[in-house]
C-alpha positions as CSV (number, residue, x, y, z in Angstrom):
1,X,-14.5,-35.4,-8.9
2,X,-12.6,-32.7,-8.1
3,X,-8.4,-33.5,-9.0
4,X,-5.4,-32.1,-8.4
5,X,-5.2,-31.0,-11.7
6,X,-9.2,-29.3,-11.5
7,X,-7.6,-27.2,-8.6
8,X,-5.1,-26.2,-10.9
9,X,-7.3,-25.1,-13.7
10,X,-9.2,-23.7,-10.9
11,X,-6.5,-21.5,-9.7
12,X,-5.2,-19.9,-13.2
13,X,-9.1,-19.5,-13.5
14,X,-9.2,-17.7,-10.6
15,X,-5.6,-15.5,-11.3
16,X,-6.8,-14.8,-14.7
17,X,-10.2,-13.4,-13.6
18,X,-8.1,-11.0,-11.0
19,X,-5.9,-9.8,-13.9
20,X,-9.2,-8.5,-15.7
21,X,-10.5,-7.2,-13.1
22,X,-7.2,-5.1,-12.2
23,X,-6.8,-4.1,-15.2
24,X,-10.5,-3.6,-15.9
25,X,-9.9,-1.0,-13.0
26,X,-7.1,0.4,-13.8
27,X,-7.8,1.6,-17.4
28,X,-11.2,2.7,-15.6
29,X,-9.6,5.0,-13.0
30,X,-7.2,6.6,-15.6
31,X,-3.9,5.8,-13.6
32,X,-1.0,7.6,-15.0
33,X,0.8,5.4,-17.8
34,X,4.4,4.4,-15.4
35,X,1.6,3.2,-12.2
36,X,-0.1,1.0,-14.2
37,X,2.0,-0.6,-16.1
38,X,4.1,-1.4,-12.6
39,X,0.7,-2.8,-11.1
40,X,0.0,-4.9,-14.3
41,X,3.5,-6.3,-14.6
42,X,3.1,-6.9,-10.2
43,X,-0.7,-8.4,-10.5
44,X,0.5,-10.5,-13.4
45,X,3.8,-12.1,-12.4
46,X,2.5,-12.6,-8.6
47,X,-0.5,-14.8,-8.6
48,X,-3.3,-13.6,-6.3
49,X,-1.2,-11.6,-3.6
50,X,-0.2,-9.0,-6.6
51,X,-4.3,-8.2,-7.0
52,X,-4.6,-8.0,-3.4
53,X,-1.8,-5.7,-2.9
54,X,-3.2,-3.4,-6.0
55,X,-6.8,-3.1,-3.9
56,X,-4.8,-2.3,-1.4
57,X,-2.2,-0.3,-2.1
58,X,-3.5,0.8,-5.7
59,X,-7.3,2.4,-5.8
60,X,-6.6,6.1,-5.0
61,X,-10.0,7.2,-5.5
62,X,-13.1,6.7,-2.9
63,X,-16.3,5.4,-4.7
64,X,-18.5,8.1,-4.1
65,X,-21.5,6.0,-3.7
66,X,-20.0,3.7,-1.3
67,X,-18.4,6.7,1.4
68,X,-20.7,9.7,-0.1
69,X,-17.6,12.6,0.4
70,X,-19.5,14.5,-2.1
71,X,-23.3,13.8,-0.3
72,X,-21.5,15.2,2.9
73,X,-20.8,18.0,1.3
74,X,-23.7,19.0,-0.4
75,X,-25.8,17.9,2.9
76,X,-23.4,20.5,4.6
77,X,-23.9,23.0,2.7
78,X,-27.6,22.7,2.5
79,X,-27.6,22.7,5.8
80,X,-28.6,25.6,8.4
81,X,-25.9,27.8,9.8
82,X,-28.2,29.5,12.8
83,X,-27.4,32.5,14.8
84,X,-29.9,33.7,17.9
85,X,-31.7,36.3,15.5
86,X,-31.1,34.1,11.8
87,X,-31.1,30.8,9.8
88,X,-29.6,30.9,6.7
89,X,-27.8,28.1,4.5
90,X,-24.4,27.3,5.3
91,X,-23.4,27.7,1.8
92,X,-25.5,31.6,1.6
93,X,-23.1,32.2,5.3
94,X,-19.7,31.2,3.3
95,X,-20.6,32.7,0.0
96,X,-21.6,36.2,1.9
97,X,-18.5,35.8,4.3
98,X,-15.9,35.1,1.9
99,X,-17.1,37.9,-0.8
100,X,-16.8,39.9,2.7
101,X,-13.2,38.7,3.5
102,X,-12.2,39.2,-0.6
103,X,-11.8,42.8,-1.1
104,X,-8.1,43.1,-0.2
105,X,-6.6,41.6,-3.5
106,X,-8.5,44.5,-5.3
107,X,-5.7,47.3,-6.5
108,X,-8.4,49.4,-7.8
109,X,-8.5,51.5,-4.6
110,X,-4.9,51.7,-4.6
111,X,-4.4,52.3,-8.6
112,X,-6.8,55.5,-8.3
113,X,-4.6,57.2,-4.7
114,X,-1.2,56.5,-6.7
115,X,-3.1,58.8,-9.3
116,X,-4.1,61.6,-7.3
117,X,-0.9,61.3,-5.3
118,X,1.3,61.8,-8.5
119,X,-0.9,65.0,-9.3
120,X,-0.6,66.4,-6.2
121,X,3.3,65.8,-6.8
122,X,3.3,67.4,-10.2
123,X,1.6,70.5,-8.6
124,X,4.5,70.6,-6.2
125,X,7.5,73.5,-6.7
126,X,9.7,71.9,-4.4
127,X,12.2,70.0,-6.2
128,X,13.0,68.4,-2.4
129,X,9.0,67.7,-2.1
130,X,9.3,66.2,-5.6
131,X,12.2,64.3,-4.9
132,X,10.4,62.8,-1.9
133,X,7.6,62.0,-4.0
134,X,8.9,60.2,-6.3
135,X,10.4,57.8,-4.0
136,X,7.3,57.0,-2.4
137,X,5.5,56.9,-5.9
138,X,7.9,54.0,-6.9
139,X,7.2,52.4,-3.6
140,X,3.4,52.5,-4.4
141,X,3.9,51.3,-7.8
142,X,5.9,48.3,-6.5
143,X,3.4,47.6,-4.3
144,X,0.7,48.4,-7.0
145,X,2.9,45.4,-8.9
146,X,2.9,42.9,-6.2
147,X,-0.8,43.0,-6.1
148,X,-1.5,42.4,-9.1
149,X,0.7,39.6,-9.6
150,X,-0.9,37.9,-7.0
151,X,-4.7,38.5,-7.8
152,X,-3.6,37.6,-11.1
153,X,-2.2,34.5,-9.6
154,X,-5.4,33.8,-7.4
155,X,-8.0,33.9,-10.7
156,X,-6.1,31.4,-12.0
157,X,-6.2,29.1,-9.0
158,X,-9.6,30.0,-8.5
159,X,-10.0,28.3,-12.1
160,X,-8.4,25.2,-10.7
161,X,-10.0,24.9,-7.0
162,X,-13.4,26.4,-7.0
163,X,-13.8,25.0,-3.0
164,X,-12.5,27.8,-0.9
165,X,-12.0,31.3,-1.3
166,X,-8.9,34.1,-1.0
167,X,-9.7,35.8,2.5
168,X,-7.9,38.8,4.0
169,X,-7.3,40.3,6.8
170,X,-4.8,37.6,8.5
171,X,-2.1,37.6,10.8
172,X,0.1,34.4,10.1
173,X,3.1,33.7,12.3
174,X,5.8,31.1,11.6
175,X,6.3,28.8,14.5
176,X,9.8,26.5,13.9
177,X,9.9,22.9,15.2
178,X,7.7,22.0,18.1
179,X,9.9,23.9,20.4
180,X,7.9,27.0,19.0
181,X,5.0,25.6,18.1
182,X,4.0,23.2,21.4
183,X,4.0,25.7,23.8
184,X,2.0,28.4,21.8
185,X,-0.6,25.8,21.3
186,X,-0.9,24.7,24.7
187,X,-0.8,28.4,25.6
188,X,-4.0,29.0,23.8
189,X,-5.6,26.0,25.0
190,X,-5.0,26.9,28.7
191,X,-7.3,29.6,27.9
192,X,-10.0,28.4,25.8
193,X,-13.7,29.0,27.3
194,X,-15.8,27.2,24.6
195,X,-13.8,24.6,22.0
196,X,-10.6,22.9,21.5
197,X,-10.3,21.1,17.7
198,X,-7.4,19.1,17.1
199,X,-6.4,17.2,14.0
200,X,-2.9,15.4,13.4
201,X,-1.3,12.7,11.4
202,X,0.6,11.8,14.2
203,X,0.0,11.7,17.7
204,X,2.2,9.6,20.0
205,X,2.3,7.6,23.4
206,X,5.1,9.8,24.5
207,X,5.5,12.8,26.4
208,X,4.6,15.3,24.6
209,X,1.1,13.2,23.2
210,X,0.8,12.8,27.0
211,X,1.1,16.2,27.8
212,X,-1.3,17.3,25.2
213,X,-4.0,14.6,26.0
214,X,-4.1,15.7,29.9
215,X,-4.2,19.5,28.7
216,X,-7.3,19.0,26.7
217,X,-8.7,16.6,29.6
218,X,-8.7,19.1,32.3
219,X,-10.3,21.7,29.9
220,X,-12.9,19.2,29.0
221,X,-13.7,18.4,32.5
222,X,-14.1,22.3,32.8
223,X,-16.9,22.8,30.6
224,X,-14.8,22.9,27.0
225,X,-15.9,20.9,24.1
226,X,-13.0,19.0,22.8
227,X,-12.9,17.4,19.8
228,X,-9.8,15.4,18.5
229,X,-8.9,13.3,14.9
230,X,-5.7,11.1,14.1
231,X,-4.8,9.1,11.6
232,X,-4.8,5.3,13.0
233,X,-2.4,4.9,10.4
234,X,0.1,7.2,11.3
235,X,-1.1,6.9,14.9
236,X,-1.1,3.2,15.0
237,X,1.3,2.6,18.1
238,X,-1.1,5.2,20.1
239,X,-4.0,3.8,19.0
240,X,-3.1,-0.4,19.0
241,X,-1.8,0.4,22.5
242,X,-5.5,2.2,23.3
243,X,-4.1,5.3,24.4
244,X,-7.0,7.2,23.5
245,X,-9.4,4.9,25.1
246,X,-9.6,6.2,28.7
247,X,-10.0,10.1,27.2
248,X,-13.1,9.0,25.2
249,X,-15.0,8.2,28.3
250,X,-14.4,12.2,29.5
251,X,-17.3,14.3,29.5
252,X,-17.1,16.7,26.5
253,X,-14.6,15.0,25.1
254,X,-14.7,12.9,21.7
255,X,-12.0,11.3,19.7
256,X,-12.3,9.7,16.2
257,X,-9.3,7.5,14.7
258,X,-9.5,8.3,11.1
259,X,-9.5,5.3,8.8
260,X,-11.3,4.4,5.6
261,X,-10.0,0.9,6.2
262,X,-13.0,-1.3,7.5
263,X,-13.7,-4.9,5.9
264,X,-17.3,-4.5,7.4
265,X,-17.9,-1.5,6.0
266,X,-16.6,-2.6,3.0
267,X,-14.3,0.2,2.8
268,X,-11.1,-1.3,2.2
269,X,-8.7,2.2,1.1
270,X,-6.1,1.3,3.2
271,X,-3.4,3.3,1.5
272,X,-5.7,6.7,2.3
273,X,-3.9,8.6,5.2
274,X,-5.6,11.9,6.6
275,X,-1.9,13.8,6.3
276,X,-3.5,17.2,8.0
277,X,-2.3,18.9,10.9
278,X,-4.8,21.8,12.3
279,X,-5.6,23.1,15.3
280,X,-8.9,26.0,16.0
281,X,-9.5,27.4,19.7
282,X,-13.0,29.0,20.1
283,X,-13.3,29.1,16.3
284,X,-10.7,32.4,16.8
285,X,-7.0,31.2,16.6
286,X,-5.5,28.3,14.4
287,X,-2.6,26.4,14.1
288,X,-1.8,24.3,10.6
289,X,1.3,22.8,9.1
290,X,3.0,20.1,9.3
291,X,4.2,19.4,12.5
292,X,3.1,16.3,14.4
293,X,2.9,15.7,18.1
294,X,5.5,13.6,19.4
295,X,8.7,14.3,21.4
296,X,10.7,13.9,18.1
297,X,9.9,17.1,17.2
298,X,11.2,18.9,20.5
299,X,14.6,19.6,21.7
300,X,15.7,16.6,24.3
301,X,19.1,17.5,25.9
302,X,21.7,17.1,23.0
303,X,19.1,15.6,20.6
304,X,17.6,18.7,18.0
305,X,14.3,18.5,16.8
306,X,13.3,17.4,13.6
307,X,13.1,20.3,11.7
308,X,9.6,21.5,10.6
309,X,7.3,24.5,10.0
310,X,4.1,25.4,11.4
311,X,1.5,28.6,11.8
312,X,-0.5,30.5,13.8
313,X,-3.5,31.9,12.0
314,X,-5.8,34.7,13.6
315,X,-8.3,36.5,11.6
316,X,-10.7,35.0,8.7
317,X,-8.6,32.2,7.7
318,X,-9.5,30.4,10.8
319,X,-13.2,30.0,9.4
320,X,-11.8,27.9,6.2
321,X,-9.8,25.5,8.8
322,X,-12.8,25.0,10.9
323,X,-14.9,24.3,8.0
324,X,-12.7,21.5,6.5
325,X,-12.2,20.1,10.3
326,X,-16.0,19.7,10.6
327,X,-16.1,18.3,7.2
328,X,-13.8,15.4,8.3
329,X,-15.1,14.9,11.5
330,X,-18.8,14.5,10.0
331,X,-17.5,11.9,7.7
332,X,-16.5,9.6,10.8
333,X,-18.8,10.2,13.0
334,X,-22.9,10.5,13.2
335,X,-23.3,13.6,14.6
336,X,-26.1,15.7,13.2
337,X,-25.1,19.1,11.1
338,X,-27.6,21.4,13.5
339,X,-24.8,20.7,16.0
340,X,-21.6,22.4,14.5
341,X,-23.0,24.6,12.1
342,X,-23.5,27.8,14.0
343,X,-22.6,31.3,15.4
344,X,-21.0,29.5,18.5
345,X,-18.4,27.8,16.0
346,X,-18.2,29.9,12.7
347,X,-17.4,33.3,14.5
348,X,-16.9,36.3,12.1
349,X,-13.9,37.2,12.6
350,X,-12.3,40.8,12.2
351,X,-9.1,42.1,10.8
352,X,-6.2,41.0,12.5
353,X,-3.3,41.2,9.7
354,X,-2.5,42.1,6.3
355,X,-2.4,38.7,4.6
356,X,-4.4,37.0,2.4
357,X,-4.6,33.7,2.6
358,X,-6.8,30.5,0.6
359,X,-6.5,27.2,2.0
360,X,-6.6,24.3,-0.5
361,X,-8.0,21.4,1.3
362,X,-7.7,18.0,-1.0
363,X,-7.9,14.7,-0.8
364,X,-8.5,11.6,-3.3
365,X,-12.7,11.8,-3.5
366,X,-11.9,15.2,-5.8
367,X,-11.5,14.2,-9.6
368,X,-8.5,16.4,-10.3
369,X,-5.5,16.8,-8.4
370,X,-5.4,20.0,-7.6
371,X,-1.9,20.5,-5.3
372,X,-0.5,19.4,-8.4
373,X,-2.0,21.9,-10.6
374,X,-1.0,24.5,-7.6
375,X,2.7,23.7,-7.9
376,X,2.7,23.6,-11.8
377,X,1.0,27.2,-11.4
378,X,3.3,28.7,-9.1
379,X,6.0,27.5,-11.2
380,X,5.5,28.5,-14.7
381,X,3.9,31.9,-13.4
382,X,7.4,32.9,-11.5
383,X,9.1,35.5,-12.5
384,X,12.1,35.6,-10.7
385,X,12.4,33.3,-8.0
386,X,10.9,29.5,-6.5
387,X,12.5,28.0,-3.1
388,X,11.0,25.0,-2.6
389,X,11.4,22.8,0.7
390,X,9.9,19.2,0.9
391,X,11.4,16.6,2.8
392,X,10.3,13.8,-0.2
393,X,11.2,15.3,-3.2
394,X,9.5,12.8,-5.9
395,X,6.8,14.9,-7.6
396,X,5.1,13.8,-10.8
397,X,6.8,14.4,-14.2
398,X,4.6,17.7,-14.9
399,X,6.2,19.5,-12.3
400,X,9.7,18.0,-12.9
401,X,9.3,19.6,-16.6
402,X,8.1,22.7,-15.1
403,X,11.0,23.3,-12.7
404,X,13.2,22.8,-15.8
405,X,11.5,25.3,-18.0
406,X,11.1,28.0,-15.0
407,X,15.0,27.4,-14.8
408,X,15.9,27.5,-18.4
409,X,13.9,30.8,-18.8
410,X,16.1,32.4,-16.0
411,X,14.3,31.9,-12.9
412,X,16.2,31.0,-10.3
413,X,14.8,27.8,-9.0
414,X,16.0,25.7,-5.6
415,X,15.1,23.2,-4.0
416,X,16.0,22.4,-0.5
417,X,15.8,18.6,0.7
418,X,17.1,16.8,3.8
419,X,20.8,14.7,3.1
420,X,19.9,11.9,4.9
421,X,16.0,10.8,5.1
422,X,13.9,8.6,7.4
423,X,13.1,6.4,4.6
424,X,16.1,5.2,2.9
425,X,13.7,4.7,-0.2
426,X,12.3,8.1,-0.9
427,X,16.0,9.6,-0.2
428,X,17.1,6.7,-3.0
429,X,14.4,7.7,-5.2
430,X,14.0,11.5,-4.6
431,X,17.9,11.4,-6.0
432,X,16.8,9.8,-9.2
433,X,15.3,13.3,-10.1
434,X,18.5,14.8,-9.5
435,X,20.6,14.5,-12.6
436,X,18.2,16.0,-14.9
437,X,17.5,19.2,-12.9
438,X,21.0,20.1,-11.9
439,X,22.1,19.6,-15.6
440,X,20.0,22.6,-16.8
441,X,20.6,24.5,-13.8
442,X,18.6,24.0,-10.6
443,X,20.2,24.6,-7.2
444,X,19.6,21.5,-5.0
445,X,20.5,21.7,-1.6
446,X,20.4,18.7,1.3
447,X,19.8,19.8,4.6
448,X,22.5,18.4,7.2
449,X,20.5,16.7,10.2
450,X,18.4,16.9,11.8
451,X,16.2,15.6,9.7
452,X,14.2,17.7,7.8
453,X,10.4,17.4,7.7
454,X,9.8,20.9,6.3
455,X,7.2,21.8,3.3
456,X,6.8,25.1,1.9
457,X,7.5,27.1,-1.7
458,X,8.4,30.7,-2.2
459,X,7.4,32.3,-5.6
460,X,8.6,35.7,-6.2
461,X,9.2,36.8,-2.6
462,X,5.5,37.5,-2.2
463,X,3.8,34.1,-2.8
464,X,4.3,31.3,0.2
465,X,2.7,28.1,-0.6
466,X,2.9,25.8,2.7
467,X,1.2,23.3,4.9
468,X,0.9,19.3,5.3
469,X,1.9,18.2,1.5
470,X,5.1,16.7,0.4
471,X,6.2,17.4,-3.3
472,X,5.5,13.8,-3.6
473,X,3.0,11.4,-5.6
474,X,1.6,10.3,-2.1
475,X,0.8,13.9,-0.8
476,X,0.0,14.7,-4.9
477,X,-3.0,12.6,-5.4
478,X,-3.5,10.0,-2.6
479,X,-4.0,11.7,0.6
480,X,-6.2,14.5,2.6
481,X,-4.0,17.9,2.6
482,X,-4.6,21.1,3.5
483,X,-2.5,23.8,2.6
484,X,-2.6,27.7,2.4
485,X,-1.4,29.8,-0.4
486,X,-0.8,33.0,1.4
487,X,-0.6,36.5,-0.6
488,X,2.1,38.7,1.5
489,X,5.4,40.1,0.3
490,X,5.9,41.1,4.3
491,X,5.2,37.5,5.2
492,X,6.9,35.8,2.5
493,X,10.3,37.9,3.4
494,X,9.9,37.4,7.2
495,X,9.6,33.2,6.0
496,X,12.0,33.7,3.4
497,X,14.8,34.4,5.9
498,X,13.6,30.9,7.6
499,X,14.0,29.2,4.6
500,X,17.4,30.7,3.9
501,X,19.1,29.3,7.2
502,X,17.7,25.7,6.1
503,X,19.5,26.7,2.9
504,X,22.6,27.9,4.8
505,X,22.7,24.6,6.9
506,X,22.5,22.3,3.8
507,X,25.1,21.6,1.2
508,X,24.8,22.4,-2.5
509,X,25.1,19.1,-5.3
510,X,27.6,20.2,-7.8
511,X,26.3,18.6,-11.3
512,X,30.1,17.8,-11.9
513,X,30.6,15.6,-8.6
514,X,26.8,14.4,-9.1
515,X,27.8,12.4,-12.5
516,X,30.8,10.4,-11.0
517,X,28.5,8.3,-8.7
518,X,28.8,4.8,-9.3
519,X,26.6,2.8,-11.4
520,X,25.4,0.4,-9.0
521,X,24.1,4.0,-7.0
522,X,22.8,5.2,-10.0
523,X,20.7,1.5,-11.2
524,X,20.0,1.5,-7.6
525,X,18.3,5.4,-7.4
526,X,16.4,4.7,-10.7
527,X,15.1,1.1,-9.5
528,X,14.0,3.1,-6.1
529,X,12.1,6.2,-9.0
530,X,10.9,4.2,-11.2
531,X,8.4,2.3,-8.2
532,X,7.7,5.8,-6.7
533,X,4.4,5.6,-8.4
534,X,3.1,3.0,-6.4
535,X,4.6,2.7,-3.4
């Protein structure tokens, strides 16, 4: 007979066998020491609802049998890349492209002219010539220095993330708030003649979501293959309201909601977000960053846009973007490989600039975390200099070390990071990190408004890290990033002077005002940090 008192029996049954299985999972996964002990202590003390919220909210990583990320990839890169006159694999077409694309971060070529150039000074009896030489020998070996640091720089990355490849041969240009970057990309897809891709965390039922949808409507119904990706999370007014639903019946025209979310599918990741922001026209021009598209981001009579950066990419670099894109897009829809992996897609592209760029594409199917191990490079190889901008600052406690140590061997370190935030939680937590870092130095700055939605790191004046991830936990090891780490002391001073008017706008925290908060603000910022790794 079952009793009130069976049902009770049955219920702690029931908790207990959750707990095991939490933390069954949790010591399985290797979550860092602070997470689990927060999910334990939630799974524990809240019966049933605490284990719901931890498989959730909690499992980072994608069971690789279950979604097959990895399969994809190998399938894709088995796969034929065709051209009228070849077939090769897709992985022999990247290997031989990329070893094309690589030669720039040699400084043999340039070690052996700064050679014959000094002999041909020596041989000089001007002292004027000699004079003249000299100056332009000490700009050579500057340069000479510059390179090496950053192919030294990129061996060691290549170490970490052995996915993509350095390529050269770029032209990158900074586009600032969507009031740059909006009209460039609807410039270029006015004139695009074969294909339009289009990737965002965001996209809105507003005007400027509006705007864009119509754009890539009319060029669809002209002939254009469009392809378009959004996060449903980050999307979800858009995409509850079926905003997207009359474009999908357009000829040429396909759009996928991102989610990994689906109790039939039994994929049940809800705390996964697709976080990238990319843009390729004809497979020749790209846009990445991490702008999204809504109105927010665009000047509206006495209203500034939230402040953010974005690029435009012509030259190699736009073959690693279109890559990744199709790699998404094949893992939510059914299309066939034959279809996208070709000549009319994967252009080879010639020199257009002088920088070289890798893009390091991640997300939580990849067993380390390697924007972490990115940041913890960049900062314990500077030299001189690290700027960083996010507008979450709650990294993990590696690269909270590291920024102390760069600082306390005399790098000048910064970090730039809006005043007031559009979660009151990550502005409450991000300022838990504060006290130790301006103690042993580090410059922290907060951006007035308007908000400030801006990612990026400068190492060195000649390394610029930048692109969808925030120096957080979330954008560390939960969601799918892309970012390019771009080799260019002509870029990274043109983007430096960016950075520096964000820095000239924001107001520096004195360590001796920082200390007399109030304790209640001070409880209240730790409470906020210490959850950071879970929420």
């Amino acid at each position: 007979m079952f009793t009130s008192q069976t049902a009770v029996y049955l219920g702690i049954l029931i908790h207990i066998s959750l707990c095991i299985s939490v933390t069954w999972h949790a010591l399985y996964s290797r979550k860092e020491a602070s997470s689990l002990l927060i999910w334990l202590i939630i799974t524990y003390n809240i019966p049933y609802f605490g284990a719901l919220l931890y498989f959730g909210f909690g499992v980072n990583k994608i069971n690789v049998a279950r979604f097959g990320r990895r399969v994809l990839t190998e399938q894709i890169l088995n796969s034929k890349y065709t051209t009228p006159d070849k077939k090769i694999k897709m992985s022999e077409f990247l290997a031989s492209y990329r070893a094309d694309q690589s030669k720039p971060m040699s400084t043999e070529l340039s070690e052996e002219c700064a050679n014959n150039f000094h002999e041909i000074c020596k041989e000089s009896a001007s002292s004027e010539f000699s004079g003249e030489c000299d100056d332009t020998l000490n700009k050579i070996c500057k340069n000479l220095a510059t390179s090496k640091f950053s192919r030294e720089f990129d061996d060691a990355l290549s170490n970490i993330y052995r996915l993509s490849a350095v390529v050269g041969y770029n032209k990158i240009t900074p586009l600032i708030t969507g009031d740059e970057f909006y009209p460039e990309l609807m410039k270029e897809i006015a004139q695009a003649e074969h294909h339009i891709h289009i990737q965002s965390f965001i996209i809105l039922r507003d005007e400027i979501g509006v705007a864009l949808m119509e754009a890539l409507k009319k060029k669809a119904e002209s002939g254009v293959s469009v392809r378009v990706m959004y996060d449903t999370l980050g999307s979800t007014k858009a995409h509850l309201t079926r905003f997207f639903t009359k474009y999908k019946k357009i000829k040429n025209m396909h759009i996928v909601g991102w989610t990994i979310a689906n109790p039939l599918k039994k994929q049940l990741q809800i705390n996964l977000r697709n976080h990238r922001k990319s843009a390729i026209i004809d497979g020749k021009i790209a846009f990445f960053g991490g702008i999204n598209l809504h109105k927010e981001n665009i000047t509206r009579g006495d209203l500034q846009p939230i402040r953010d950066y974005h690029f435009k990419i012509e030259g190699p670099g736009v073959v690693e973007l279109q890559y990744e894109f199709f790699r998404d897009w094949l893992f939510m829809t059914d299309v066939s490989n034959e279809t996208l992996f070709n000549s009319s897609y994967f252009l080879e592209l010639e020199s257009c600039g002088d920088a070289n760029v890798r893009f390091i594409n991640t997300g939580p199917e990849i067993d380390s975390t390697p924007m972490t191990d990115l940041y913890f490079l960049a900062i314990t190889r500077a030299k001189k200099s690290i700027i960083a901008v996010t507008p979450y600052f709650l990294p993990n406690p590696e690269i909270l070390q590291a920024l102390k140590n760069a600082k306390n061997t005399g790098v000048d370190v910064r970090i730039i990071t809006p005043k007031k935030n559009n979660h009151k939680y990550a502005e409450l937590a991000a300022k838990g990190n504060y006290s130790a870092l301006l103690e042993c130095g580090v410059e922290i700055y907060e951006r007035a408004e308007p908000f400030m939605h801006a990612k990026a790191m400068i190492i060195d004046d000649e390394i610029v890290i930048a692109g969808s991830s925030n120096l957080d936990v979330r954008s560390l090891t939960l969601n799918y990033e892309s970012n390019a780490v771009i080799y260019s002391e002509k870029f990274a001073q043109q983007f430096k002077a960016i950075v520096l008017f964000d820095q000239a706008q924001s107001e520096p925290i004195l360590y001796n005002d920082w200390i007399k908060r109030s304790k209640f603000e001070v409880i209240l910022e730790d409470i906020c940090n210490l959850l950071a790794p879970v929420i």
